[in-house]
N, C-alpha and C positions, 0 to 999 in steps of 0.2 A: 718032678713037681707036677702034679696033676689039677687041671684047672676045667673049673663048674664051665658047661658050654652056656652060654647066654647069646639073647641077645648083643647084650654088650663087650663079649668076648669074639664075636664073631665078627669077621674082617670086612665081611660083606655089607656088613650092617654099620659098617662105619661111613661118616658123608663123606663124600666124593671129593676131591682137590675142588676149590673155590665153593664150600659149601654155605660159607658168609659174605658170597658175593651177592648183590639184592639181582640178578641174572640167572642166581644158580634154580631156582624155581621150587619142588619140591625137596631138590637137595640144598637146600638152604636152610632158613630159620623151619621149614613144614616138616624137613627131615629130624631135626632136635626133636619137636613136636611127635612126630611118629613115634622115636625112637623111647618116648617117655609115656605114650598111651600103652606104647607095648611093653613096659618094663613093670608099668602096674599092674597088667596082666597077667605076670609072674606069678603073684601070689595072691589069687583071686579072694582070700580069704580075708587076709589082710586088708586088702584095698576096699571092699567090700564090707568092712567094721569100722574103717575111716573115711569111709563114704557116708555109712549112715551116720554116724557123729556127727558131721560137719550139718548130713541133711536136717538131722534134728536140733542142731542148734540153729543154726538158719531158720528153720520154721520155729521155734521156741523164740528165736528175736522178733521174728516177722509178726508172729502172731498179739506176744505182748505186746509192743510199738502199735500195733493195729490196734488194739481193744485202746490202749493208752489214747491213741488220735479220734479216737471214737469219743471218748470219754471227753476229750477237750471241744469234740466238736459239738459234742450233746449238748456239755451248760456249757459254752458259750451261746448258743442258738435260745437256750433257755433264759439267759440274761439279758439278752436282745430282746428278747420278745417281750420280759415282764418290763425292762425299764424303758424301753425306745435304744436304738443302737446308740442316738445321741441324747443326753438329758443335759436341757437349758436352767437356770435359774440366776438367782441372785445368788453372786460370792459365799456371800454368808450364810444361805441356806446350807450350804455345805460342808460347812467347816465350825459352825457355832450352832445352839440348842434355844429351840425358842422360847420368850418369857412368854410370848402370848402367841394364839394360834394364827398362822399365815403373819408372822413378823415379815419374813424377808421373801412373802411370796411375789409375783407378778401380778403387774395387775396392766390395765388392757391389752390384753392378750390376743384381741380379734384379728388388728389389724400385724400381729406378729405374726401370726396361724396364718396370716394371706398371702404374706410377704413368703413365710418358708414352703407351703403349698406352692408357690409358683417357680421352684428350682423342680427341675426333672428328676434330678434325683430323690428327692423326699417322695416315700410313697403316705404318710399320713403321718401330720400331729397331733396326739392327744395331750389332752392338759390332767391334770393330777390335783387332786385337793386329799391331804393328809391332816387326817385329826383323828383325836383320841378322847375318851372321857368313860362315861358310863351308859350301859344298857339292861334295863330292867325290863320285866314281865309282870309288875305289880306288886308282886311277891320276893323276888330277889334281883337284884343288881350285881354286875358283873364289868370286871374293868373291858374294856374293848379298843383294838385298834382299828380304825375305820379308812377307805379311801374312797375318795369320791371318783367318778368315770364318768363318760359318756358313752353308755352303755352300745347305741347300734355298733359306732367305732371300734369299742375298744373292745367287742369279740367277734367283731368280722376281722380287724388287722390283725391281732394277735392267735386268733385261734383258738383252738380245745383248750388253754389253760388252767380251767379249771373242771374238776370231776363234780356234773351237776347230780347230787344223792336226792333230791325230792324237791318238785317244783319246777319255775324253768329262772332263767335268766332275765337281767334285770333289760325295762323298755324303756324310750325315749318320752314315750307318747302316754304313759302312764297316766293317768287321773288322779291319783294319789302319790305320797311317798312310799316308797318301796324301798327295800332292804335285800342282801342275800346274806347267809350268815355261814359259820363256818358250823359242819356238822359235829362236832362237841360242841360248841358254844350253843346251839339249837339243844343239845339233848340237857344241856344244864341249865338251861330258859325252859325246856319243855314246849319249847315254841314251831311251828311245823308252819308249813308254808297256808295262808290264811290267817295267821296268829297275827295281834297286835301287841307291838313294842314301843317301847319309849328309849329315844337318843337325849341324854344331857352329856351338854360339854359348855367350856367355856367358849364366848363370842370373841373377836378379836376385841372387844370395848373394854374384856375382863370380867364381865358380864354372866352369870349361868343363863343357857336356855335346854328348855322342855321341846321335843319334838315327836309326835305321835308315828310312826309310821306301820305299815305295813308286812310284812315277811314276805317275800316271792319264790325263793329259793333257798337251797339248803344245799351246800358247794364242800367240798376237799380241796386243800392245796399239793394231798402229797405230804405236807407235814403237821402233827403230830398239835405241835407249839402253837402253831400261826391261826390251826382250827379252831383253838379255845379261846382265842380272842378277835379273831378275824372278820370283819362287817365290809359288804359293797355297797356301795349307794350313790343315786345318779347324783350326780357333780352336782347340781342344783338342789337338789336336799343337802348337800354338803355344807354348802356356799349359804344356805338359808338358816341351816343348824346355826353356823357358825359366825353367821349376821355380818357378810363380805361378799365382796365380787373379784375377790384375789384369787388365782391359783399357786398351787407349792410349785409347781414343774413343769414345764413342757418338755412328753417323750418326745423325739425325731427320731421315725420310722423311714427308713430308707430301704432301695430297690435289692441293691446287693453288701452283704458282708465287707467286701474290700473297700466300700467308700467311704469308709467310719472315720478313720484320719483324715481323710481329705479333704473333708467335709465340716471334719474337726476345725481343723486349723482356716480353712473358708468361713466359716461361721463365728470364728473366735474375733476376725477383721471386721466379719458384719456388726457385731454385739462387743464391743472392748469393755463395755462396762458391767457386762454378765458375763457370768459362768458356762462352758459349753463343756460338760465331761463323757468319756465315753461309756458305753456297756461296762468295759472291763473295771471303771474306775467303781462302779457300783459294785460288782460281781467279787462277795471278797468269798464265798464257798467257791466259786470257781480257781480263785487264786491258790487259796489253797489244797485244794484237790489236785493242781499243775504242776506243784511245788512240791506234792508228797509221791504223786506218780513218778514226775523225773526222775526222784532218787529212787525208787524203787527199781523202775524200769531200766535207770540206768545202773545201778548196780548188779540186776540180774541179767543184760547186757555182758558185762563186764566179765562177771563170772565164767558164760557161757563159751564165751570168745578164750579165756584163759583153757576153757577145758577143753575145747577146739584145737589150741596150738600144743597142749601138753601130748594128744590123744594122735594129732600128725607130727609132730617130733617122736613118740614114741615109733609108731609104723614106719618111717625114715630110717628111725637109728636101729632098726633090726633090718631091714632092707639093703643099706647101706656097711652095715657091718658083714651080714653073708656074702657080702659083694665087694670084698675088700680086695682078696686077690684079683678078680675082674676089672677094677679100677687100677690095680697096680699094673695089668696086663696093657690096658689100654695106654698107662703113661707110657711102660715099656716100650709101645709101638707108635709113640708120637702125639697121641693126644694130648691136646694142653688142658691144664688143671681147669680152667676157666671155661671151657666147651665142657667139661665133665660136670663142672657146678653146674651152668645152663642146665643141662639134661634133667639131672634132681631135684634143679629147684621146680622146673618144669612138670617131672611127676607131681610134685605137690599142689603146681598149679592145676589138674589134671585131678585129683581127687578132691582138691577144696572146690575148684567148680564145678564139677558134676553132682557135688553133693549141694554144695550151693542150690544149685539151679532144679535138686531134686525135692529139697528144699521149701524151696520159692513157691514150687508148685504144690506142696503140701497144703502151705499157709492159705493161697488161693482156693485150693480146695475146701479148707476148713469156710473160710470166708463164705463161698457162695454157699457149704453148705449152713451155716447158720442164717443165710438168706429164704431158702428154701425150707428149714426144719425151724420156727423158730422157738427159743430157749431164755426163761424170764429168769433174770438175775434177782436174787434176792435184794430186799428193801436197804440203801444204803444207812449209814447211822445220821439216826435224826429224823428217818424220812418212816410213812406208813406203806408205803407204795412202791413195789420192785419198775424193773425196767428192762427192756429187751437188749440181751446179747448179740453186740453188731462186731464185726472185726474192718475196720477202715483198709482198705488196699490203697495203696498210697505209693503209684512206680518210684519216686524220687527213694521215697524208703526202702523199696526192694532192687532197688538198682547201689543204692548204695552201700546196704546191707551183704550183696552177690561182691561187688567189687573190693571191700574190705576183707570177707573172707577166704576169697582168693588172694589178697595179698598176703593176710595172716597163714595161711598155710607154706606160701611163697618163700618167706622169709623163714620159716619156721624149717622148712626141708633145708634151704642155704643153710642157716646158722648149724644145724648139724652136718652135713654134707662138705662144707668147707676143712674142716680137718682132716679127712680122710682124702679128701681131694688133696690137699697139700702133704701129704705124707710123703714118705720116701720111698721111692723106687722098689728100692730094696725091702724094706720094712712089711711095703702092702705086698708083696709077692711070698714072702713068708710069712703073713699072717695065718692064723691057723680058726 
């Protein structure tokens, strides 16, 4: 009977008496270890095809999970920013539709704004004045939704949020009433920054009023919808249109992202008899966009991990099978079944992490280079405006991503290797 020379057939290469002694040093658990880098080595081709699978599925999760964390981190940051992390009101503004404008708004508000300004945490409140009516150029009328602001505030805290297309942004100090308008709403007015407009809405009395003002600016949101009906105007044209000194809302702008519950539930103690909801409770594109990625992402997860375990049980059970007699060699001379499983599950550990981890560094790679080379994603649906492809590095997810598919491969080399490890004596010596 003539037998394949191997590593694993050879005597020498076998561990030494007390080789699962925690004493025995590298003839211990480092010797399994050796004996199973070296056995992948065998067939460099093999190992070498199931290296790259694992690496490309590993960076195929890394990379989607990243674009995915990116995407959640984008409009979340975007919903914070339009509404306030925290939006205060009346119950009912929330959950019912007004008969008349600023029903369930707020009203002294100043000495509210002084009380939340003085937690550390709040970096700035603005207040919110929401109405609607009609806007004409003399010539045609056009349904509009309007918000009122305080213009210095609420584009120094917030930021670039809007694309100014002609003119500039609205001021505090303004001599006049002043407008910015959404650029389709501007070209169906025919109206350009200098142009006069007229705001009618109803007053909170039920009342129509006429309000002359100005044009300053001509803005994008990004969408599409919101431009053709979309008006800024400083909170006090608002408030004046609308013949009141209520507001809809107060945003609460805070320091950092993670103080939004906690700050929640502090504020809810302060105020019991108003509403304190969060970004996410406004943010329903964001919710859904969270809810369509998961499945997505976690579905082609899922896929990828199957094609991972099918691709090292295949490389195993060809490994394992030419190594039949060699296994049966080794029982022959004393080996226990169990030391023989360690070994191969071990090579699996041994190709699922190095591909892992070749992997890992792919995903990083792609990452920094779309840091470096940057790449505009096309405009999502609904929207006129693309966005920059970022990929999140996120260790929690690349650590646990590395760690499961080393276990997957783990388990994947056991569950085939366990049969032939329990074979008979006899049987893997005559195997042909």
């Amino acid at each position: 009977m003539k037998i394949t020379p191997s590593l694993f057939a050879s005597r020498n290469s076998l561990p030494p008496k007390g080789a699962n002694s925690p004493k025995g040093g590298l003839s211990g658990n480092w010797m399994w270890l050796k004996f199973a880098v070296q056995n992948t080595m065998r067939n460099r081709r093999r190992s070498l095809v199931t290296v790259s699978i694992a690496a490309l599925g590993t960076a195929g999760i890394l990379l989607a999970g990243g674009f995915a964390l990116f995407t959640y981190e984008s409009l979340a940051e975007g919903a914070a920013r339009d509404s306030g992390h925290l939006v205060l009101g009346q119950p009912d503004y929330f959950v019912k539709d007004e008969e008349t404008p600023l029903q369930y708004g707020l009203d002294q508000v100043k000495d509210m704004r002084a009380q939340l300004l003085a937690d550390a945490s709040v970096r700035a409140v603005l207040p919110r004045v929401d109405f609607s009516g009609l806007i004409s150029n003399g010539e045609k009328s056009i349904v509009m939704v309007g918000q009122g602001v305080e213009p210095d505030s609420e584009f120094s805290v917030k930021g670039p949020f809007l694309t100014v297309k002609e003119g500039d942004v609205l001021a505090s100090d303004a001599k006049e009433p002043e407008v910015m308008l959404g650029d389709a709403l501007a070209r169906n007015l025919k109206a350009k920054p200098g142009s006069n407009v007229t705001l009618l809405a109803s007053t909170t009395d039920g009342a129509l009023n006429a309000l002359d003002v100005r044009v300053k600016g001509v803005f994008s949101t990004g969408v599409p919808e919101m431009d053709k009906r979309m008006v800024y105007a400083n909170i006090a044209t608002a408030q004046k249109l609308l013949n009141t000194q209520k507001v809809s809302r107060l945003g609460i702008f805070l320091n950092r992202m993670e103080q939004t519950f906690p700050m929640q539930a502090s504020l809810q103690k302060t105020y019991p008899k108003l509403t304190v909801q969060t970004w996410e409770d406004q943010a329903f594109y964001y919710k859904g966009v969270r809810n369509l990625y998961n499945r997505i992402f976690g579905a082609l997860g899922l896929i990828i991990g199957v094609i991972v375990v099918f691709v090292v049980t295949n490389a195993m059970s060809m490994a394992i099978i030419e190594r039949t007699r060699e296994i049966g060699t080794l029982r022959a001379m004393g080996t226990l079944p169990g030391q023989l499983l360690r070994t191969l599950s071990l090579e699996g550990m041994v190709l699922g992490g190095v591909g892992a981890l070749v992997g890992a560094a792919i995903a990083l790679a792609g990452s920094v280079f779309l840091l470096i080379v940057p790449v505009q994603m096309p405009p999502p649906p609904g929207y006129s405006v693309g966005y920059p492809l970022n990929i999140t590095v996120d260790p929690l997810m690349y650590g646990v991503t590395i760690v499961v598919m080393v276990m997957l491969t783990m388990v994947a080399s056991a569950a085939v290797a366990r049969r032939t490890v329990n074979m008979p004596v006899v049987d893997a010596l005559a195997h042909n």
